[in-house]
MMTF fields as JSON, N, C-alpha, C and O atoms, coordinates in Angstrom:
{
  "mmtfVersion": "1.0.0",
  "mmtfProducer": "UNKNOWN",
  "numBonds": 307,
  "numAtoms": 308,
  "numGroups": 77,
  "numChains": 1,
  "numModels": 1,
  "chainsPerModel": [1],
  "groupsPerChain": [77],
  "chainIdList": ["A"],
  "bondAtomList": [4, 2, 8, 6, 12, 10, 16, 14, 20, 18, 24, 22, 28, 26, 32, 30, 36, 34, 40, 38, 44, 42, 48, 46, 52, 50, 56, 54, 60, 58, 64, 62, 68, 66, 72, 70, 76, 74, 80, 78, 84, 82, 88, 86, 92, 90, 96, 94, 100, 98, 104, 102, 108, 106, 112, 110, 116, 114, 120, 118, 124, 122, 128, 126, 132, 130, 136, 134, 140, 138, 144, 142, 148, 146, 152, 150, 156, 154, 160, 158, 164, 162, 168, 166, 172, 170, 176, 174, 180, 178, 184, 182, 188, 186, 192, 190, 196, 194, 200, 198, 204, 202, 208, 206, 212, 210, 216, 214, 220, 218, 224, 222, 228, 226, 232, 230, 236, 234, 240, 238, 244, 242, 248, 246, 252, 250, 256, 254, 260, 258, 264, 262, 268, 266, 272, 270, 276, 274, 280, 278, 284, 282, 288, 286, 292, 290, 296, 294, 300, 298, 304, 302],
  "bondOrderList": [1, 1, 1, 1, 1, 1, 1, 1, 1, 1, 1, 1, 1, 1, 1, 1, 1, 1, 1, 1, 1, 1, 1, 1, 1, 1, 1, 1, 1, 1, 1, 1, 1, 1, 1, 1, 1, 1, 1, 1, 1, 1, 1, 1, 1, 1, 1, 1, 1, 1, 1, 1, 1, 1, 1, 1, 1, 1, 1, 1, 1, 1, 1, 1, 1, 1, 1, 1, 1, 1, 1, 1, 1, 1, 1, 1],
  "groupList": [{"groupName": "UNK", "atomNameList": ["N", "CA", "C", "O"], "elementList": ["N", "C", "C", "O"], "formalChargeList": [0, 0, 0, 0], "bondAtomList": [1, 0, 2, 1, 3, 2], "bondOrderList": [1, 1, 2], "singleLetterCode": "X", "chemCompType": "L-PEPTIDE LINKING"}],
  "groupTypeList": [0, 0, 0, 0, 0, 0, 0, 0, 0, 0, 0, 0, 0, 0, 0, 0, 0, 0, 0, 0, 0, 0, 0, 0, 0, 0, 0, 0, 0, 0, 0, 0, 0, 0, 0, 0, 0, 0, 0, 0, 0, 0, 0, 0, 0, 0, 0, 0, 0, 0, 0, 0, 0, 0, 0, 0, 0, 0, 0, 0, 0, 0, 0, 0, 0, 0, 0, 0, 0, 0, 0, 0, 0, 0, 0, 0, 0],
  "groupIdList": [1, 2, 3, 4, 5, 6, 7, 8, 9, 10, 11, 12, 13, 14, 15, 16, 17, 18, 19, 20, 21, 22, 23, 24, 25, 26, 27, 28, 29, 30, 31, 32, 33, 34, 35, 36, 37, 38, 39, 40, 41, 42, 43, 44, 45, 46, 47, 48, 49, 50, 51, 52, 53, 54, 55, 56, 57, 58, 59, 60, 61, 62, 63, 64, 65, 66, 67, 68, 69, 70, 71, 72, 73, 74, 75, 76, 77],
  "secStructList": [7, 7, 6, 6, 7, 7, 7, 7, 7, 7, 7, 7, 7, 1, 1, 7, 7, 7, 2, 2, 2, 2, 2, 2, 2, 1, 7, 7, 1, 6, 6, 7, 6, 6, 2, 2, 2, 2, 6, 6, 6, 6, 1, 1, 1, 1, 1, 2, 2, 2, 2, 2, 2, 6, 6, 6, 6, 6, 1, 2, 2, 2, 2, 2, 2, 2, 2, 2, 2, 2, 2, 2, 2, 2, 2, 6, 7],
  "xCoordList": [-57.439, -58.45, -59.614, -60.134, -59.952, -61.168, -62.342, -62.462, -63.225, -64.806, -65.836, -66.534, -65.376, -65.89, -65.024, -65.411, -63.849, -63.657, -64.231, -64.672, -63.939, -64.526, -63.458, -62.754, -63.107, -62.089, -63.238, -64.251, -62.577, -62.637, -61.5, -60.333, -62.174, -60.921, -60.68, -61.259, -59.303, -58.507, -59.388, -59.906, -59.396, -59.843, -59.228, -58.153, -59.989, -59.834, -58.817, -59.428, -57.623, -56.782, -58.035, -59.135, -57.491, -58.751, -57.889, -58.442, -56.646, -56.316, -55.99, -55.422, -56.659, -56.434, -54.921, -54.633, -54.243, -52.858, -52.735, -52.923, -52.107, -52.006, -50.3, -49.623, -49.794, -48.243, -48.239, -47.352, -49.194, -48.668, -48.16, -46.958, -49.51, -49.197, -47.729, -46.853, -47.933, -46.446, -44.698, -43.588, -45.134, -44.144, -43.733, -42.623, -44.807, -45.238, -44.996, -44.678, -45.155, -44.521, -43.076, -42.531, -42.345, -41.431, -40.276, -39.218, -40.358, -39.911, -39.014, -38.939, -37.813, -36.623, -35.509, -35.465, -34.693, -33.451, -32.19, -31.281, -32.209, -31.16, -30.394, -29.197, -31.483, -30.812, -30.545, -30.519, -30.301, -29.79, -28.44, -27.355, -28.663, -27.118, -26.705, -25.478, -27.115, -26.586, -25.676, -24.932, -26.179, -25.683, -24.19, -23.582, -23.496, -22.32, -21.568, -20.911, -21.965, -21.479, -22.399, -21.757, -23.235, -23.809, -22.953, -22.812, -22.107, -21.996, -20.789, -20.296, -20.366, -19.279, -19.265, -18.545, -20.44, -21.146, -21.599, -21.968, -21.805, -21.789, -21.057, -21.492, -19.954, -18.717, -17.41, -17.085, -16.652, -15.771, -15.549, -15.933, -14.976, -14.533, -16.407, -16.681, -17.062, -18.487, -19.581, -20.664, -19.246, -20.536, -21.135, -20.734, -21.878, -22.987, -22.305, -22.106, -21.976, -21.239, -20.191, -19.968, -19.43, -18.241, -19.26, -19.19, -20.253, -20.389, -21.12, -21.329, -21.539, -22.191, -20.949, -20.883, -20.027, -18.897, -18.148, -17.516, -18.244, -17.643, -18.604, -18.505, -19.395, -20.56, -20.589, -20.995, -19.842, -19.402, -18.174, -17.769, -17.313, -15.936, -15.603, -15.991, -14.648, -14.321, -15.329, -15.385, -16.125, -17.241, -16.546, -16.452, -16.112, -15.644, -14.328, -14.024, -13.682, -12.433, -13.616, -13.741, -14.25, -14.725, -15.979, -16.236, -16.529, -16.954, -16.077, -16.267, -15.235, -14.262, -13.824, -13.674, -13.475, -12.598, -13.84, -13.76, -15.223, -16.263, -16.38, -16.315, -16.478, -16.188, -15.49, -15.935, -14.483, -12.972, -13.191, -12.974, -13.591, -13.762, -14.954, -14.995, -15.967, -16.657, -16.424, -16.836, -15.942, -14.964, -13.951, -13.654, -13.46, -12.637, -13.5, -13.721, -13.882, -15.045, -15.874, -16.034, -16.485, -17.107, -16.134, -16.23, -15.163, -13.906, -13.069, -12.419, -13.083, -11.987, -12.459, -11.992, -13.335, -14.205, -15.534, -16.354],
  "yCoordList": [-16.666, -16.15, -17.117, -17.544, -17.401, -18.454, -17.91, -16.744, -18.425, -17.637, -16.774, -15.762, -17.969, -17.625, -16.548, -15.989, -16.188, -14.998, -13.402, -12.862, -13.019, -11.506, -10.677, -10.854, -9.522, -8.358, -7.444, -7.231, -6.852, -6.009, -4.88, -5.121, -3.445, -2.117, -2.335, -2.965, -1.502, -1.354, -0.52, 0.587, -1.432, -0.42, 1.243, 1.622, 1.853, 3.496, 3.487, 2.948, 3.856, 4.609, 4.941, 5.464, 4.499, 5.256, 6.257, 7.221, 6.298, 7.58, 8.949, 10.035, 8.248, 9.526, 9.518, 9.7, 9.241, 9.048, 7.969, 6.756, 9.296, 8.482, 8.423, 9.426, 7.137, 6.855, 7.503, 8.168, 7.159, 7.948, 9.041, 9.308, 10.098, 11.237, 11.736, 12.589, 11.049, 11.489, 11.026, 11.526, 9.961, 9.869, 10.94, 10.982, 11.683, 12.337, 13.842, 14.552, 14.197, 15.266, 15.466, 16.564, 14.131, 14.161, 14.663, 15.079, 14.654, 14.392, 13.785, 12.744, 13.992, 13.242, 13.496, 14.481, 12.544, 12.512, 13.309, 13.418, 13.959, 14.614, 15.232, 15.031, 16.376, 17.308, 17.083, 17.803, 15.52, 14.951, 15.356, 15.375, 15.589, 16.537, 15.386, 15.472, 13.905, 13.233, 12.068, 11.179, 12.587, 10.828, 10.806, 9.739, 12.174, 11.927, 10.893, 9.929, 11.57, 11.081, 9.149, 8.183, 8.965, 7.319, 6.665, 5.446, 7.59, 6.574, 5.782, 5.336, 5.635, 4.906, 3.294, 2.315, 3.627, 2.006, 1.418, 0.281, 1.774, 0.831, 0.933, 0.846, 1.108, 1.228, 0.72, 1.126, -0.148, -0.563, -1.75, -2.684, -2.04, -2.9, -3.055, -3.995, -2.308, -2.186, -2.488, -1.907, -3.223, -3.406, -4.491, -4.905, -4.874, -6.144, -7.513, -8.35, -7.843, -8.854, -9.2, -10.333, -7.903, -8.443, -8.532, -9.653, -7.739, -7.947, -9.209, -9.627, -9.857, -11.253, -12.13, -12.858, -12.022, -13.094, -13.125, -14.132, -12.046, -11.75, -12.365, -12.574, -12.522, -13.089, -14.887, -15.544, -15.142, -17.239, -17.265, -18.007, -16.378, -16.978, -18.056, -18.634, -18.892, -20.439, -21.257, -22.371, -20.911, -21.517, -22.282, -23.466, -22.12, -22.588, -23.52, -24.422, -23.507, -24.488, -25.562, -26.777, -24.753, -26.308, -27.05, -28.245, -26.445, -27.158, -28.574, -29.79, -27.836, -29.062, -29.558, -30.698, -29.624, -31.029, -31.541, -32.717, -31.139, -32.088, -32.736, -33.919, -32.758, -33.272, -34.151, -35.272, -33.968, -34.661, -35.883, -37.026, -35.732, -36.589, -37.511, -38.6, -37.172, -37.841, -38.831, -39.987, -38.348, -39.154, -40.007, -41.076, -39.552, -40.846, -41.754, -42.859, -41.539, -42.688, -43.431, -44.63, -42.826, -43.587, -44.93, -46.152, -43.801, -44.965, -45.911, -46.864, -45.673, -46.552, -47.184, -48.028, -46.587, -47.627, -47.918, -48.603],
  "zCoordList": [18.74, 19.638, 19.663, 18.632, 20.728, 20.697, 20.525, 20.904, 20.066, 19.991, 21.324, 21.384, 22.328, 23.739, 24.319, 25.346, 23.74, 24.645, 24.21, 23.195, 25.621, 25.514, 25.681, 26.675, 24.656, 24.763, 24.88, 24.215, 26.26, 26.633, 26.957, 27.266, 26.801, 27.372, 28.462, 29.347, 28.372, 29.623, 30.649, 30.506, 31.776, 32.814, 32.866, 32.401, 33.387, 33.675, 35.02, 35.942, 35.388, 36.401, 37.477, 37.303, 38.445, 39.719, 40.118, 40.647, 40.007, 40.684, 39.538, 39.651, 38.462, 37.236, 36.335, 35.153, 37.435, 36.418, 35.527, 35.609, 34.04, 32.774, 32.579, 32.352, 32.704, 32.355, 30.617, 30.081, 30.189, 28.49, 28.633, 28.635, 28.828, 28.995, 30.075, 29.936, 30.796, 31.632, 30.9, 31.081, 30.122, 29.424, 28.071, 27.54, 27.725, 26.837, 26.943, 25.989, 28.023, 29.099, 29.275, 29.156, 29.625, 29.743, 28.593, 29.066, 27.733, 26.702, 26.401, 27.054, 25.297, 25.278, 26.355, 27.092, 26.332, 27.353, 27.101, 27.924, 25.678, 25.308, 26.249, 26.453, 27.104, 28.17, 29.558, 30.556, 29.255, 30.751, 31.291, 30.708, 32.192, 32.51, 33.024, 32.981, 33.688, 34.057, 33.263, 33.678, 31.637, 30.535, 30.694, 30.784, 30.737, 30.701, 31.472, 31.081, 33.279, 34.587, 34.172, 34.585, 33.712, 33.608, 32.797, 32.898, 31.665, 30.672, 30.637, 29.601, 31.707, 32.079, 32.344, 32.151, 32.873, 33.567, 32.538, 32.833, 30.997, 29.767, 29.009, 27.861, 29.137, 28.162, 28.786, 29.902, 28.112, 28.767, 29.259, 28.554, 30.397, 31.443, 32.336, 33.082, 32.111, 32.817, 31.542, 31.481, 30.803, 29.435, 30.076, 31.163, 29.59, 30.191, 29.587, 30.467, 28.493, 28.355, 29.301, 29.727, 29.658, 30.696, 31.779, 32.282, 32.383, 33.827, 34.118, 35.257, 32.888, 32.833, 33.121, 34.111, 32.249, 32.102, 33.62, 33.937, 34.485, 36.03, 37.133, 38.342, 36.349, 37.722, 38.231, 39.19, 36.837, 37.805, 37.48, 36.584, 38.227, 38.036, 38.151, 39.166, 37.064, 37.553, 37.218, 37.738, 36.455, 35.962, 34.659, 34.981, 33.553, 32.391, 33.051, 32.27, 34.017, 34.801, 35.265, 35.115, 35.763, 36.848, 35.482, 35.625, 34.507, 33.598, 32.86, 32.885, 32.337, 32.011, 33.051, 32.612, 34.151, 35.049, 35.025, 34.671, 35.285, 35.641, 34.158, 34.494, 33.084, 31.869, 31.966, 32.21, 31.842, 31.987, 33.184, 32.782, 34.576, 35.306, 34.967, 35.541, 34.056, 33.913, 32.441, 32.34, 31.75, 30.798, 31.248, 30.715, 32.174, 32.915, 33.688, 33.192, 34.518, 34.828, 33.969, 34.197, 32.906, 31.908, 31.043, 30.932, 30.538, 29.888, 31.062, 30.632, 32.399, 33.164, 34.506, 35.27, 34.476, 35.737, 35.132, 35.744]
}
């Protein structure tokens, strides 16, 4: 922290709404009638590792030939 600065509070909401309190309100997610019907889309064939690994197909093929072609050019021309 440098000497010259100034901390200051968080400005006040002009329209009154507090995200704490509304999160606070809310309470937990336990009685989501919806987790069941969601929990499909992270389990499985739908986890984030696979839907990462689906998004450059042909990505790890065309890595190596470009390797490979560039190893041949380096060693033969």
């Amino acid at each position: 922290m440098y000497p010259t600065s100034v901390r200051r509070s968080a400005r006040p909401n002009l329209t009154g709404f507090d995200p704490k309190a509304f999160a606070a309100a809310a309470g937990d997610r336990r009685g989501d009638p919806w987790a069941r019907r969601e929990a499909w889309r992270y389990n499985g064939p739908f986890s984030r590792v696979k839907r990462f690994r689906g998004s450059f197909p042909g990505l790890g093929i065309a890595t190596v030939a470009f390797t490979a072609y560039c190893a041949y050019e380096y060693f033969f021309l």
